[in-house]
Biopython code that builds the backbone (N, CA, C, O; Angstrom):
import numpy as np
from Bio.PDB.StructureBuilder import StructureBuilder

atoms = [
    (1, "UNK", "N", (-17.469, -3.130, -14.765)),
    (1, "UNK", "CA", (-17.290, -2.517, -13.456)),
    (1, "UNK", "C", (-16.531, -3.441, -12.509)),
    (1, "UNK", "O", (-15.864, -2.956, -11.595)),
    (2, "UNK", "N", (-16.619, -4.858, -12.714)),
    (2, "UNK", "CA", (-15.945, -5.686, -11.906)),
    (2, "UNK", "C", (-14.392, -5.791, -11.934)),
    (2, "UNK", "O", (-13.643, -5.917, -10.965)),
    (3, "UNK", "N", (-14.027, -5.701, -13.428)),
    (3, "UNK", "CA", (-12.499, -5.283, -13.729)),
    (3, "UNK", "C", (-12.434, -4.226, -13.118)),
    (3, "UNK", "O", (-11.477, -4.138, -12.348)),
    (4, "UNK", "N", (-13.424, -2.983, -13.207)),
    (4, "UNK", "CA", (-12.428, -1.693, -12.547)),
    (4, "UNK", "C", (-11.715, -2.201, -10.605)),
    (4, "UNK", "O", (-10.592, -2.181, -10.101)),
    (5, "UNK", "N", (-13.047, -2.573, -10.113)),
    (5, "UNK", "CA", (-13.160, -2.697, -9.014)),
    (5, "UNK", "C", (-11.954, -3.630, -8.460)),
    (5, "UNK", "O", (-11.290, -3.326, -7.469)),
    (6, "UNK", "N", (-11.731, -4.972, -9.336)),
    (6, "UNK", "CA", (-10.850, -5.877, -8.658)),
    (6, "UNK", "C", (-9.546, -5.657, -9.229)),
    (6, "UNK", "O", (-8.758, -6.484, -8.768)),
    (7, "UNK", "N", (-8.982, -4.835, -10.087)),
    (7, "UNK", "CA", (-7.714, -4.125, -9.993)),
    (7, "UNK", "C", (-7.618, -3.140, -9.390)),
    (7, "UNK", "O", (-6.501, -3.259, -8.886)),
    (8, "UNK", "N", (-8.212, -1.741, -8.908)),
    (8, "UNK", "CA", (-8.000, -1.593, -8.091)),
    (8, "UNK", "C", (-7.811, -1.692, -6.638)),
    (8, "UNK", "O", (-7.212, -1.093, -5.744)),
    (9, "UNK", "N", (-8.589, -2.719, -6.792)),
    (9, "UNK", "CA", (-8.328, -3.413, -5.140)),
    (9, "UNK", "C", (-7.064, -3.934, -5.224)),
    (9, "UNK", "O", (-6.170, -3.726, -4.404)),
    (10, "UNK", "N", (-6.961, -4.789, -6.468)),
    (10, "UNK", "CA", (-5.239, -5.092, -6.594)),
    (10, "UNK", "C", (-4.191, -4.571, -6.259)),
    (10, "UNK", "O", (-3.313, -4.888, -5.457)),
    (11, "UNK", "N", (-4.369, -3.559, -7.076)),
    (11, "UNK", "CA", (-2.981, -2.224, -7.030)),
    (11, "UNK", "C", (-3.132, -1.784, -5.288)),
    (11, "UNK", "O", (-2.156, -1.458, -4.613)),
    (12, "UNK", "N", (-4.551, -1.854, -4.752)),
    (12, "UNK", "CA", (-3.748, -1.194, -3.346)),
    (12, "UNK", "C", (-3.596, -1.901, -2.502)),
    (12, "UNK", "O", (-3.143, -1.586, -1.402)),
    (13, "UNK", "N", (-3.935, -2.974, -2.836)),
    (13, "UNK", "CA", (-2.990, -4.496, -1.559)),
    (13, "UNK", "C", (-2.025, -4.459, -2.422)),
    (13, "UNK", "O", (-1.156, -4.825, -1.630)),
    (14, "UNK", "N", (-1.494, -4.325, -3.337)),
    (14, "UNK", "CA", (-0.435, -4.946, -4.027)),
    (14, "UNK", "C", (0.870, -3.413, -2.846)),
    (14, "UNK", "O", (1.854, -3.459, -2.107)),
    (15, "UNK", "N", (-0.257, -2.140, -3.539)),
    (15, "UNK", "CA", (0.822, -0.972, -2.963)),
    (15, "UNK", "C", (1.411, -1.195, -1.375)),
    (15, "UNK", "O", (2.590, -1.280, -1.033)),
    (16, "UNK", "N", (0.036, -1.270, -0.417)),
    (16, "UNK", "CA", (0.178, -2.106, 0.807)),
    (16, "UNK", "C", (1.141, -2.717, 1.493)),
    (16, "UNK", "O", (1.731, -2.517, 2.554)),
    (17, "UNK", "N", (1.171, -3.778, 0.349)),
    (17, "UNK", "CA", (1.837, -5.194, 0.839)),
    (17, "UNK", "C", (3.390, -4.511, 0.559)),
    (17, "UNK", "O", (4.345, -4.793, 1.282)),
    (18, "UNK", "N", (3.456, -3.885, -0.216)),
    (18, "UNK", "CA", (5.109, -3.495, -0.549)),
    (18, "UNK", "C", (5.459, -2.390, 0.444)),
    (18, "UNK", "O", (6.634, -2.210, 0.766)),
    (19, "UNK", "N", (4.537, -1.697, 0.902)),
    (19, "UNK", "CA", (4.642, -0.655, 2.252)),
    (19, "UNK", "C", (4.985, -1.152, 3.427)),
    (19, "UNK", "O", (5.934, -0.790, 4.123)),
    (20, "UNK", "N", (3.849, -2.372, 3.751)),
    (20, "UNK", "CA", (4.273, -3.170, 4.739)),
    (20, "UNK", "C", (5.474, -3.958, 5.122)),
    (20, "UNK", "O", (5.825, -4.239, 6.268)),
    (21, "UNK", "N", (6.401, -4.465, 3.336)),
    (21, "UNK", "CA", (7.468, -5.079, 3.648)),
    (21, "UNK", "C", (8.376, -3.886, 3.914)),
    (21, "UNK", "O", (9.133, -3.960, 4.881)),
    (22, "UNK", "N", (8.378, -2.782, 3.146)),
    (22, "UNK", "CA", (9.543, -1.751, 3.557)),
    (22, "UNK", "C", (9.511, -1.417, 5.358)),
    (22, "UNK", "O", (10.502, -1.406, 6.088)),
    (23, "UNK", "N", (8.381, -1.219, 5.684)),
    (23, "UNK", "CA", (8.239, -1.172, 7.694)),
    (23, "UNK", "C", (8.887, -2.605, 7.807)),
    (23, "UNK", "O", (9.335, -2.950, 8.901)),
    (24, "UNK", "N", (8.947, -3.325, 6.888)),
    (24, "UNK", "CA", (9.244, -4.394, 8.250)),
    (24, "UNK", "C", (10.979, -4.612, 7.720)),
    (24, "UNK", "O", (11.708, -5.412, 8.307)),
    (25, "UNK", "N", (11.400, -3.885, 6.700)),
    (25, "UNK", "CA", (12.829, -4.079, 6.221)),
    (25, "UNK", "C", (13.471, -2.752, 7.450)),
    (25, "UNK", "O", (14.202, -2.957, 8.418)),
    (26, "UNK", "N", (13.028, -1.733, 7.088)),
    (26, "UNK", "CA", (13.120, -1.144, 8.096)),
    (26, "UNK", "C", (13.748, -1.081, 9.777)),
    (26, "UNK", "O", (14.665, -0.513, 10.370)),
    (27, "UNK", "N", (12.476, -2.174, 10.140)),
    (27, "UNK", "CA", (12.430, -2.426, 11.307)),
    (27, "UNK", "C", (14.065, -3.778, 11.609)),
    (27, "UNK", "O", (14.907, -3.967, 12.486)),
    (28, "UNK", "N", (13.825, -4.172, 10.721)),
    (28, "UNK", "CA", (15.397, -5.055, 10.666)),
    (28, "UNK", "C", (16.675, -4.452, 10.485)),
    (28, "UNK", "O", (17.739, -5.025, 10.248)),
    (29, "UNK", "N", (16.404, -2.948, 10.655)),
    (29, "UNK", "CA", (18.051, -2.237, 9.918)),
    (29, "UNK", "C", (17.992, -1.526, 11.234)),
    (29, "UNK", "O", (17.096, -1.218, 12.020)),
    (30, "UNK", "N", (19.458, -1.365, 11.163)),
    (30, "UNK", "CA", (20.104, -0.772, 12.493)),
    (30, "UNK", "C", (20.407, 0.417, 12.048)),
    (30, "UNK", "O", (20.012, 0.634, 10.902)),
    (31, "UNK", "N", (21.117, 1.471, 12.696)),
    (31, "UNK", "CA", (21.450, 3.313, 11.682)),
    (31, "UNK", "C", (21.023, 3.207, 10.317)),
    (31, "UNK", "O", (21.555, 2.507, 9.455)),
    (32, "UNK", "N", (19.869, 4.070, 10.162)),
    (32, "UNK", "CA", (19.876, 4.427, 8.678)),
    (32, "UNK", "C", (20.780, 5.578, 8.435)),
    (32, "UNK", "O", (20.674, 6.518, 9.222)),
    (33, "UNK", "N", (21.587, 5.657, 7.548)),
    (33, "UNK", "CA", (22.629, 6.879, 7.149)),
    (33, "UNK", "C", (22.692, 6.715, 5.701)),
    (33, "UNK", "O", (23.232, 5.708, 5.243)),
    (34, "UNK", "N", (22.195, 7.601, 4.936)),
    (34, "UNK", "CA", (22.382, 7.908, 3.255)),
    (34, "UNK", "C", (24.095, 7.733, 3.443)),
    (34, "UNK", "O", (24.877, 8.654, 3.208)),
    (35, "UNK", "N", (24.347, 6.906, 3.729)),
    (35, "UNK", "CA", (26.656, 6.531, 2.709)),
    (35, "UNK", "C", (26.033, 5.182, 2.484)),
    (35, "UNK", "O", (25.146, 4.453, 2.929)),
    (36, "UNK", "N", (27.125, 5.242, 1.401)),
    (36, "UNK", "CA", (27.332, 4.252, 0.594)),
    (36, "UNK", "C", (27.180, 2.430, 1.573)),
    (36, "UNK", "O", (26.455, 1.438, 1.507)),
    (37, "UNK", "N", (28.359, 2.900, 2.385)),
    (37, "UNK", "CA", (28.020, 1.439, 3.406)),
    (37, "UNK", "C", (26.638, 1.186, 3.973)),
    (37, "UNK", "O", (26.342, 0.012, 4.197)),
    (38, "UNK", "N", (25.900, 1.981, 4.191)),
    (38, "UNK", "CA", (24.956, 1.299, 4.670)),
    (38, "UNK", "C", (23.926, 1.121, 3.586)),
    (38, "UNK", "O", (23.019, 0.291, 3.630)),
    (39, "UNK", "N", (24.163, 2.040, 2.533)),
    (39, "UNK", "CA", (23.019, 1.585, 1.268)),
    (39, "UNK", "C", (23.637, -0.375, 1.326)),
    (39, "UNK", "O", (22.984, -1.370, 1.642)),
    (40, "UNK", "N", (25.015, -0.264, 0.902)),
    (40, "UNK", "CA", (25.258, -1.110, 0.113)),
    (40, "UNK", "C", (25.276, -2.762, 1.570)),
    (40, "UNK", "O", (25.012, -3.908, 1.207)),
    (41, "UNK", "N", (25.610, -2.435, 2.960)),
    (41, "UNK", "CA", (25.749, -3.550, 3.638)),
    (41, "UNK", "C", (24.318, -3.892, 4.383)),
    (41, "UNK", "O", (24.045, -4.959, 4.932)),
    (42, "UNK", "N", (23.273, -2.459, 4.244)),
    (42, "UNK", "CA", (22.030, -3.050, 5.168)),
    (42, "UNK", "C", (20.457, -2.384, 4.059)),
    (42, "UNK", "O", (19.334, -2.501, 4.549)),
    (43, "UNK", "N", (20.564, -1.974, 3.148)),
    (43, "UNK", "CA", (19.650, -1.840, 1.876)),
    (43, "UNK", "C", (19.668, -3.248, 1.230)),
    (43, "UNK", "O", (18.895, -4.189, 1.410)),
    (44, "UNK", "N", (21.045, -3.115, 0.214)),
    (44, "UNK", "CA", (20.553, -4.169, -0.811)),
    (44, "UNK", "C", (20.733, -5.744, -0.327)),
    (44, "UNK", "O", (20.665, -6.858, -0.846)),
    (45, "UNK", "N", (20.989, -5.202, 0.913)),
    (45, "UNK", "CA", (20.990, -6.950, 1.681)),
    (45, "UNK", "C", (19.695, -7.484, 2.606)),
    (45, "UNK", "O", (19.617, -8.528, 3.254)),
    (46, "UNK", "N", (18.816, -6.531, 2.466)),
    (46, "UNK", "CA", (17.475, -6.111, 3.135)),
    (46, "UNK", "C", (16.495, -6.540, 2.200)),
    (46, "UNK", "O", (16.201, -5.811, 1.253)),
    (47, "UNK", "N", (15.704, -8.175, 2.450)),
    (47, "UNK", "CA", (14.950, -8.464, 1.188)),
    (47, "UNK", "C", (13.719, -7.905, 1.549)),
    (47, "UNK", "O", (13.139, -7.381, 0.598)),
    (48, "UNK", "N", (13.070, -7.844, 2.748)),
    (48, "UNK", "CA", (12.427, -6.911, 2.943)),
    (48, "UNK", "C", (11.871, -5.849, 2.223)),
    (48, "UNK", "O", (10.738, -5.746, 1.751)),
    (49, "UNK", "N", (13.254, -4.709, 2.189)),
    (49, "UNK", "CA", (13.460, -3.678, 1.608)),
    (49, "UNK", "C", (13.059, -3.695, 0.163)),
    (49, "UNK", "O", (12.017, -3.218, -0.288)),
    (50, "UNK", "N", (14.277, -4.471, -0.699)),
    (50, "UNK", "CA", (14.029, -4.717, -1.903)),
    (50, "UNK", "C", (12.666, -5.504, -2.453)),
    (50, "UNK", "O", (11.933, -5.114, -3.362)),
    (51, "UNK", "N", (12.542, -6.550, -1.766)),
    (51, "UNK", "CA", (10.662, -6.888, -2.606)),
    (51, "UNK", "C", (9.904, -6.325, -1.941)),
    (51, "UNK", "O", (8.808, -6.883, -1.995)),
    (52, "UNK", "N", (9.917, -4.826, -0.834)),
    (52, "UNK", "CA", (9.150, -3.396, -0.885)),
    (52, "UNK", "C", (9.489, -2.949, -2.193)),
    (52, "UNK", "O", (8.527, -2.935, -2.961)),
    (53, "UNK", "N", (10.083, -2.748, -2.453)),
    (53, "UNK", "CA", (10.386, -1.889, -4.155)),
    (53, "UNK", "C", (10.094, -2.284, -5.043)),
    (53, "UNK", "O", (9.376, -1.639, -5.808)),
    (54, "UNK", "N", (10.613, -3.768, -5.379)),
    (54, "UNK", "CA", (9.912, -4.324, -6.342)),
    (54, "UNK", "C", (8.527, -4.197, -6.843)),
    (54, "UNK", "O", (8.158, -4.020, -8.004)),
    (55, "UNK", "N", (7.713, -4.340, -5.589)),
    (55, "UNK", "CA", (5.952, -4.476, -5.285)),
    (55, "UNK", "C", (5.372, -2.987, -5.740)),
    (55, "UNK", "O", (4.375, -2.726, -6.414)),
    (56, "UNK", "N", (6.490, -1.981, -5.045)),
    (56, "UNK", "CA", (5.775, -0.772, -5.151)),
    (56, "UNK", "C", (6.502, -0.602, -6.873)),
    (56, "UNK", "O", (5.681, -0.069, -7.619)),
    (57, "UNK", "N", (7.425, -0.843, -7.360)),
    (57, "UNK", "CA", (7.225, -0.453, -8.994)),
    (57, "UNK", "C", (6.281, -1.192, -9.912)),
    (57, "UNK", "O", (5.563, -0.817, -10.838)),
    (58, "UNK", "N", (6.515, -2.352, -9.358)),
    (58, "UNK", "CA", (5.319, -2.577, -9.893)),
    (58, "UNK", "C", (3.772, -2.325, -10.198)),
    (58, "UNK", "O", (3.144, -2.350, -11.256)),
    (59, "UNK", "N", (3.242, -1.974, -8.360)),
    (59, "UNK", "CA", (2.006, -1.280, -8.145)),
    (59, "UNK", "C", (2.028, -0.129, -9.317)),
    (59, "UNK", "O", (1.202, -0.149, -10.229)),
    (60, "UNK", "N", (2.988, 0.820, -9.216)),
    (60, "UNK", "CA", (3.377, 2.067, -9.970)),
    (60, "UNK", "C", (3.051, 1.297, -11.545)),
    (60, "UNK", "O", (2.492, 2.233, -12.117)),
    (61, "UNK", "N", (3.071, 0.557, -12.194)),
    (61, "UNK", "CA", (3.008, -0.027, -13.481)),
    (61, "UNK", "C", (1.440, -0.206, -13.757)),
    (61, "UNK", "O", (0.778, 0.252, -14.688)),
    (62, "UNK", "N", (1.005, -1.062, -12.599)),
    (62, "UNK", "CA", (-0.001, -1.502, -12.932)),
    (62, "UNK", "C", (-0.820, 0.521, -12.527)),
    (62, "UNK", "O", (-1.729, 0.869, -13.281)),
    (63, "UNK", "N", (-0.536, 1.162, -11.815)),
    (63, "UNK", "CA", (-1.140, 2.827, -11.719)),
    (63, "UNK", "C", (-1.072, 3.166, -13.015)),
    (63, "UNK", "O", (-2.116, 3.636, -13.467)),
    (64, "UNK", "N", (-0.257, 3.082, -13.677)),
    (64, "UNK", "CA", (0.142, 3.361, -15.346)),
    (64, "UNK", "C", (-1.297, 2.826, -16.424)),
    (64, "UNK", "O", (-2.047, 3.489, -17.140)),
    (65, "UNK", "N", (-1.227, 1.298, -16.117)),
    (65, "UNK", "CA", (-2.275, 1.018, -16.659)),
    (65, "UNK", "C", (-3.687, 1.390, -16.603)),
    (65, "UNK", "O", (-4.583, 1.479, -17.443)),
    (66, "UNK", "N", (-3.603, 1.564, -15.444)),
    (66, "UNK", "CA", (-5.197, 2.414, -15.031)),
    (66, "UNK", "C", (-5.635, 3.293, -15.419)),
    (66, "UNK", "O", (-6.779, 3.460, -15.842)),
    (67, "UNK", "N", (-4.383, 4.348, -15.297)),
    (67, "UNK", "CA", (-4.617, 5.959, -15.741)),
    (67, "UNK", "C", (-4.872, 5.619, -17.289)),
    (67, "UNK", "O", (-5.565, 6.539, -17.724)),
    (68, "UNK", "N", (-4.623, 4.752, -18.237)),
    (68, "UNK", "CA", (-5.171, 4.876, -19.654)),
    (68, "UNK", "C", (-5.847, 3.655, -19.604)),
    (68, "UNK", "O", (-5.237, 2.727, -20.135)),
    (69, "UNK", "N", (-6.862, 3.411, -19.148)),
    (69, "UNK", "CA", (-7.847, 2.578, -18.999)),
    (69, "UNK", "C", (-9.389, 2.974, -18.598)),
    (69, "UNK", "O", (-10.479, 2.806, -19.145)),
    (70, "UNK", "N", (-8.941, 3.592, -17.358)),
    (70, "UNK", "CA", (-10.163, 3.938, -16.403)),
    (70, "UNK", "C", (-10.049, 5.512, -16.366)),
    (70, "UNK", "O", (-9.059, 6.157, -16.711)),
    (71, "UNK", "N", (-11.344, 6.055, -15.844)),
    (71, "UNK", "CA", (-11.530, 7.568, -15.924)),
    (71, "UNK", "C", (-10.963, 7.950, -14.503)),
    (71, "UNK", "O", (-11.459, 7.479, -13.480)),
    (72, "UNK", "N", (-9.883, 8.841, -14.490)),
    (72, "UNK", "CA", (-9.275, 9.471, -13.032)),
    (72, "UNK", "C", (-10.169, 9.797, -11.831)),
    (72, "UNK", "O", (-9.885, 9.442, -10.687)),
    (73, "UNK", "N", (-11.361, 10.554, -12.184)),
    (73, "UNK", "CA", (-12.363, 10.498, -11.294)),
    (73, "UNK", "C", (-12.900, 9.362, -10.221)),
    (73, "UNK", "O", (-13.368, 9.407, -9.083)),
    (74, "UNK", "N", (-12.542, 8.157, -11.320)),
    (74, "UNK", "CA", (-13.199, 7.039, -10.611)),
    (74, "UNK", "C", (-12.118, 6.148, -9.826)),
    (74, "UNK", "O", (-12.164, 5.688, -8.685)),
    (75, "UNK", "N", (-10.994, 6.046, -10.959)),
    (75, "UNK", "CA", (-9.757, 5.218, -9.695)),
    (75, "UNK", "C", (-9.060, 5.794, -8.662)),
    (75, "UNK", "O", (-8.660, 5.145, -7.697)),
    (76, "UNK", "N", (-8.862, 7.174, -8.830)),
    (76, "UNK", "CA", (-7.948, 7.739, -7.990)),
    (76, "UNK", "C", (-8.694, 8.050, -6.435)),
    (76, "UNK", "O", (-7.983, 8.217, -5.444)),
    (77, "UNK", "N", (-9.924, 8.095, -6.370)),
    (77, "UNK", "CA", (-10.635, 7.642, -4.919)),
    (77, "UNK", "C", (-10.482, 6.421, -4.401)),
    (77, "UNK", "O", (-10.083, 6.111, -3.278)),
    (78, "UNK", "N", (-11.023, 5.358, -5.808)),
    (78, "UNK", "CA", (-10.741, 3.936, -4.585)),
    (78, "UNK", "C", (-9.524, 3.602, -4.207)),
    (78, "UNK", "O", (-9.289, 2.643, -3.473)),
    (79, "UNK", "N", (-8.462, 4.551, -4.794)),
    (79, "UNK", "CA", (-7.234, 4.153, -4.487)),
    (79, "UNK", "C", (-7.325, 4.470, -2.313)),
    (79, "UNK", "O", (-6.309, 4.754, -1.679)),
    (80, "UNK", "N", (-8.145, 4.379, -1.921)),
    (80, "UNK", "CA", (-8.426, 5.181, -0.796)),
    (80, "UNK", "C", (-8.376, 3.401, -0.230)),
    (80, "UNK", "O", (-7.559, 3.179, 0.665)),
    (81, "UNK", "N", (-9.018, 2.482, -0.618)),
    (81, "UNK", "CA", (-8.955, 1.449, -0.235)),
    (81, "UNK", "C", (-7.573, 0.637, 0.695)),
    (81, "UNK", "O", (-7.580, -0.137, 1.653)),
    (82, "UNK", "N", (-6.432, 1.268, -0.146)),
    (82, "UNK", "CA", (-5.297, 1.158, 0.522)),
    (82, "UNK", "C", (-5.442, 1.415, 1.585)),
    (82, "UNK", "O", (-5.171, 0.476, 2.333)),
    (83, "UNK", "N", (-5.948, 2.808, 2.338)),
    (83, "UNK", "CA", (-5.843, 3.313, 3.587)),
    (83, "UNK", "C", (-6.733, 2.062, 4.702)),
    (83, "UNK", "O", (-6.404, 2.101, 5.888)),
    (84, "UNK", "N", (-7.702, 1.121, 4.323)),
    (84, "UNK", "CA", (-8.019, 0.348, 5.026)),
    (84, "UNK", "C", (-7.514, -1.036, 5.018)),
    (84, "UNK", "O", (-7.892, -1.923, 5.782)),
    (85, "UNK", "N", (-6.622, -1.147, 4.086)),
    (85, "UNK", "CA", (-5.794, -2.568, 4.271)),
    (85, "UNK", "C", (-4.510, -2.362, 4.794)),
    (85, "UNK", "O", (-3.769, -3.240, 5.237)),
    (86, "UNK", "N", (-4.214, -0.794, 4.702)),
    (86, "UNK", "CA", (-2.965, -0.508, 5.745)),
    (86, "UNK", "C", (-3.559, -0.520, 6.998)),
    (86, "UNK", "O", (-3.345, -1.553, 7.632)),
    (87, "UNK", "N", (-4.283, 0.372, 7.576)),
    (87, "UNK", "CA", (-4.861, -0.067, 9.253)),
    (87, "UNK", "C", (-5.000, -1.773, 9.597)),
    (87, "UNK", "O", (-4.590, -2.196, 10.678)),
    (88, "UNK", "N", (-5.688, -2.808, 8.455)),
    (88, "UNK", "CA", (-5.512, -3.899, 8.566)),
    (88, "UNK", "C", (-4.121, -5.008, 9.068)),
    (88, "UNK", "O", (-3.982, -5.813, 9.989)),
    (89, "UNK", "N", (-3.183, -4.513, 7.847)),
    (89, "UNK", "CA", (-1.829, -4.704, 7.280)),
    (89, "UNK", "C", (-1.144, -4.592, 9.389)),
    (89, "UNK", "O", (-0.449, -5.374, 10.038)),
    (90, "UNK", "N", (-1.784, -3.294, 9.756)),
    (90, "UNK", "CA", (-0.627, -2.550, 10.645)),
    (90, "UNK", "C", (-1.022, -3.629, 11.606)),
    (90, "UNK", "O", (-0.347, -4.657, 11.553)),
    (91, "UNK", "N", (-1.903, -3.579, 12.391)),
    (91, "UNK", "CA", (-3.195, -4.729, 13.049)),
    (91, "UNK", "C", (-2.710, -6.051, 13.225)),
    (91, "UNK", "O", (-2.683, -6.499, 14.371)),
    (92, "UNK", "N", (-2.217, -6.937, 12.018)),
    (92, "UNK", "CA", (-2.240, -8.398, 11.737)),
    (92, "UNK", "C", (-0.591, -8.367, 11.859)),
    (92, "UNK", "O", (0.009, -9.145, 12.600)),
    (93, "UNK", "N", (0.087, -7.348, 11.020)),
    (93, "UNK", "CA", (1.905, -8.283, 11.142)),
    (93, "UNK", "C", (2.359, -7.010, 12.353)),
    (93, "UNK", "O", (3.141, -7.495, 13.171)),
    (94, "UNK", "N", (2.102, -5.801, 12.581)),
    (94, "UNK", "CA", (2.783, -5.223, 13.460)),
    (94, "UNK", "C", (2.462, -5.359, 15.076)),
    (94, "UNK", "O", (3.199, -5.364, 16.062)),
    (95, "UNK", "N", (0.834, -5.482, 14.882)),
    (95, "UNK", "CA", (0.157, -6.060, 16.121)),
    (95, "UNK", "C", (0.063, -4.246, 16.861)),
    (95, "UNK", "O", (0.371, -4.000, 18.027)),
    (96, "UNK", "N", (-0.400, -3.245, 15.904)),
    (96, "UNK", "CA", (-1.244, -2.226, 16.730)),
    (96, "UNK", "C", (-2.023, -2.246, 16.544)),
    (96, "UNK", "O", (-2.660, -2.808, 15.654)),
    (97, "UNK", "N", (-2.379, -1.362, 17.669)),
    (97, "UNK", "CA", (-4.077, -1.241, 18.185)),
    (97, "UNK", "C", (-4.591, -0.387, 17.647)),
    (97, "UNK", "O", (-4.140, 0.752, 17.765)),
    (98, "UNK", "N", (-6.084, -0.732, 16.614)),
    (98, "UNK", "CA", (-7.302, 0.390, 16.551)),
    (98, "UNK", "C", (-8.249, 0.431, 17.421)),
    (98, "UNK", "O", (-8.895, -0.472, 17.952)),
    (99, "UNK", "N", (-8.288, 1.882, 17.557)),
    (99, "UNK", "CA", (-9.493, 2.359, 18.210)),
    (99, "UNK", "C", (-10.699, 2.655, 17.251)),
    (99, "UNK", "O", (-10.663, 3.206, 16.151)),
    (100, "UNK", "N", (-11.659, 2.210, 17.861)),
    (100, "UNK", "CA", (-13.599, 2.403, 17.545)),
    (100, "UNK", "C", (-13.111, 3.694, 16.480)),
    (100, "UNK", "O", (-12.875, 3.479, 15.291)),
    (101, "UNK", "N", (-13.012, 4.921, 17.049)),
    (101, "UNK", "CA", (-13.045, 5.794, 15.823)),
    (101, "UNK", "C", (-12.136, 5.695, 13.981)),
    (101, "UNK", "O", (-12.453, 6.168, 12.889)),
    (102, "UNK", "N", (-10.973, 4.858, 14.437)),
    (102, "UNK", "CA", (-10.526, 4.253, 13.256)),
    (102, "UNK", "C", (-11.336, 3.369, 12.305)),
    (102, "UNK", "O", (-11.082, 3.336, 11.101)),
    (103, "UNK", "N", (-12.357, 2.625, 12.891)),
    (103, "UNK", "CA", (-13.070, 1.905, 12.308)),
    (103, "UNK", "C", (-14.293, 2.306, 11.952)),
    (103, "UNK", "O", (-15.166, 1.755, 11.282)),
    (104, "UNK", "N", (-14.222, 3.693, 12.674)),
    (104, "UNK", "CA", (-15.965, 4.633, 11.844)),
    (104, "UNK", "C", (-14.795, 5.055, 10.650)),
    (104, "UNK", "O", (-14.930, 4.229, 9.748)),
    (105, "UNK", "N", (-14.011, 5.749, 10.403)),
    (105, "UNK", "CA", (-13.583, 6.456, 9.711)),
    (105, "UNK", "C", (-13.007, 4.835, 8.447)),
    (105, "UNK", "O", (-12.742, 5.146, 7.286)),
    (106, "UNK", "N", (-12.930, 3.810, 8.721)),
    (106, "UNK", "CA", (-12.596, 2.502, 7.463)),
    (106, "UNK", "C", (-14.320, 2.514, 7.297)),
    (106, "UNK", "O", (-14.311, 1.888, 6.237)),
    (107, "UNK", "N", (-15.394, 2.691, 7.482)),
    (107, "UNK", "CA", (-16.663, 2.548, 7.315)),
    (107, "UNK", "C", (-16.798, 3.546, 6.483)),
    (107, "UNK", "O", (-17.049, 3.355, 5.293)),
    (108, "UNK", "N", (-16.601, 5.096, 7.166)),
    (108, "UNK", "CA", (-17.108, 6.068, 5.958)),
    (108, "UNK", "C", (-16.250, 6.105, 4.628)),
    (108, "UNK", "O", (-16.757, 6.647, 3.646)),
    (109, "UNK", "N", (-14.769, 5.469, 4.523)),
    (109, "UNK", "CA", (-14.314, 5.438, 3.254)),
    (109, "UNK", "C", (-14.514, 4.216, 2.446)),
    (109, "UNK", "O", (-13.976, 4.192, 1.338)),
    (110, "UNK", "N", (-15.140, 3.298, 2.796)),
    (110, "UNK", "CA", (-15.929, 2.112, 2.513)),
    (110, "UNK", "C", (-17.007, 2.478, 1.374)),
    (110, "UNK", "O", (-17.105, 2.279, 0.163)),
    (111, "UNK", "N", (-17.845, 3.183, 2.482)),
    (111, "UNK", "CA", (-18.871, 3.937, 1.721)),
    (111, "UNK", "C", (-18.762, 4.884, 0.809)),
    (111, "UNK", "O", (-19.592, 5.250, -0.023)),
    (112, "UNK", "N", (-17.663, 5.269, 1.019)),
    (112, "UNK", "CA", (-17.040, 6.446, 0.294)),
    (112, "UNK", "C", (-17.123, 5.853, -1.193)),
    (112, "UNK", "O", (-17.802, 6.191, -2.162)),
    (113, "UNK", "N", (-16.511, 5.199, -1.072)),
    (113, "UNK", "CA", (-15.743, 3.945, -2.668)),
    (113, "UNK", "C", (-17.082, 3.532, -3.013)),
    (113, "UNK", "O", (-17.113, 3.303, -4.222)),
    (114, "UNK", "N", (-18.519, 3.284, -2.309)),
    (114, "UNK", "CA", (-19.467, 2.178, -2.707)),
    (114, "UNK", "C", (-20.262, 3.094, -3.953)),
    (114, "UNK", "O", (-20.734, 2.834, -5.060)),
    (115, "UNK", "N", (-20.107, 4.407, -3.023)),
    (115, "UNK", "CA", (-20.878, 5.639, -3.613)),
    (115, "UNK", "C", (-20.035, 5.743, -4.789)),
    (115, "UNK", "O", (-20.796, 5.654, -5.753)),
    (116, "UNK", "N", (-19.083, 5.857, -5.106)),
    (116, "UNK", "CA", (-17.867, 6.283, -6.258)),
    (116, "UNK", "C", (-18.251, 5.502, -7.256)),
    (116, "UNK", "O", (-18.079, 5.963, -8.384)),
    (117, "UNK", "N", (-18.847, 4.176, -7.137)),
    (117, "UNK", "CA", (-18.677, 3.458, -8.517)),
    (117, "UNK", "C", (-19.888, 2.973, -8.818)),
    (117, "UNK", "O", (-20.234, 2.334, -9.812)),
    (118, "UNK", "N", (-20.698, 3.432, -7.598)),
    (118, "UNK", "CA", (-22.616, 3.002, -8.293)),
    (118, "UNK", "C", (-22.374, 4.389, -9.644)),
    (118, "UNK", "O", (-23.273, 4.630, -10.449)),
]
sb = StructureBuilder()
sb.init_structure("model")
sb.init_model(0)
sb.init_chain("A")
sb.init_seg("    ")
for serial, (resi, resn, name, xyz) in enumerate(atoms, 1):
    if name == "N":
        sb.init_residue(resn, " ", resi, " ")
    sb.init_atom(name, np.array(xyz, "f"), 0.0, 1.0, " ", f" {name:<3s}", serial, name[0])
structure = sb.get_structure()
C-alpha cells in the first residue's frame, strides 16, 4: 500500500510541477499565436515551456505504469491529490490567495483519498 500511495503522490507533484512550469513559461511569452514564428522564436526557446512537457510526458508514462499495476478504482481518485498541490504550487511560486473555503474543500479531498485506500 505504501508503493501505491508514494507513486501516486509522485505522478501528481510530478504532473503539478510540469503544470506549474508551463504557467510560468507562459507567463514569460508575449502574443501567443499558433504560426510557425512564434512556435519556433517563443515555444521552443521557452525552457519553462519545454521541461512543462517533458514532466508532463513523463507523468503520462509513469500514468501508464499505474494503469497496469494498480486497480483504476483506487489510483484514478488519488490522482485528486494533484488538485491540492496545485492550490499549494499556485500559493508558494504565483503568490495567490486562498480563501478558508478552499482549504475545507483540500480537507474533504484529503479525506477523500484517506477513505480510498483504507
Amino acid at each position: 500500500m505504501i508503493k501505491l500511495i508514494s507513486t501516486a503522490f509522485f505522478q501528481a507533484a510530478m504532473m503539478v510541477l510540469g503544470q506549474l512550469l508551463l504557467k510560468l513559461g507562459m507567463q514569460n511569452m508575449h502574443d501567443f499565436t499558433l504560426t510557425w514564428s512564434c512556435i519556433r522564436n517563443q515555444v521552443l526557446l521557452n525552457w519553462g515551456l519545454m521541461v512543462g512537457v517533458i514532466l508532463l510526458v513523463a507523468t503520462n508514462l509513469l500514468w501508464l505504469y499505474m494503469l497496469k499495476v494498480y486497480p483504476f478504482s483506487i489510483i484514478y481518485p488519488l490522482t485528486s491529490v494533484g488538485f491540492v498541490l496545485g492550490m499549494l504550487g499556485g500559493m508558494m511560486f504565483f503568490h495567490e490567495s486562498v480563501v478558508w473555503t478552499q482549504w475545507i474543500g483540500v480537507l474533504l479531498i484529503m479525506g477523500g483519498c484517506w477513505f480510498i485506500v483504507k
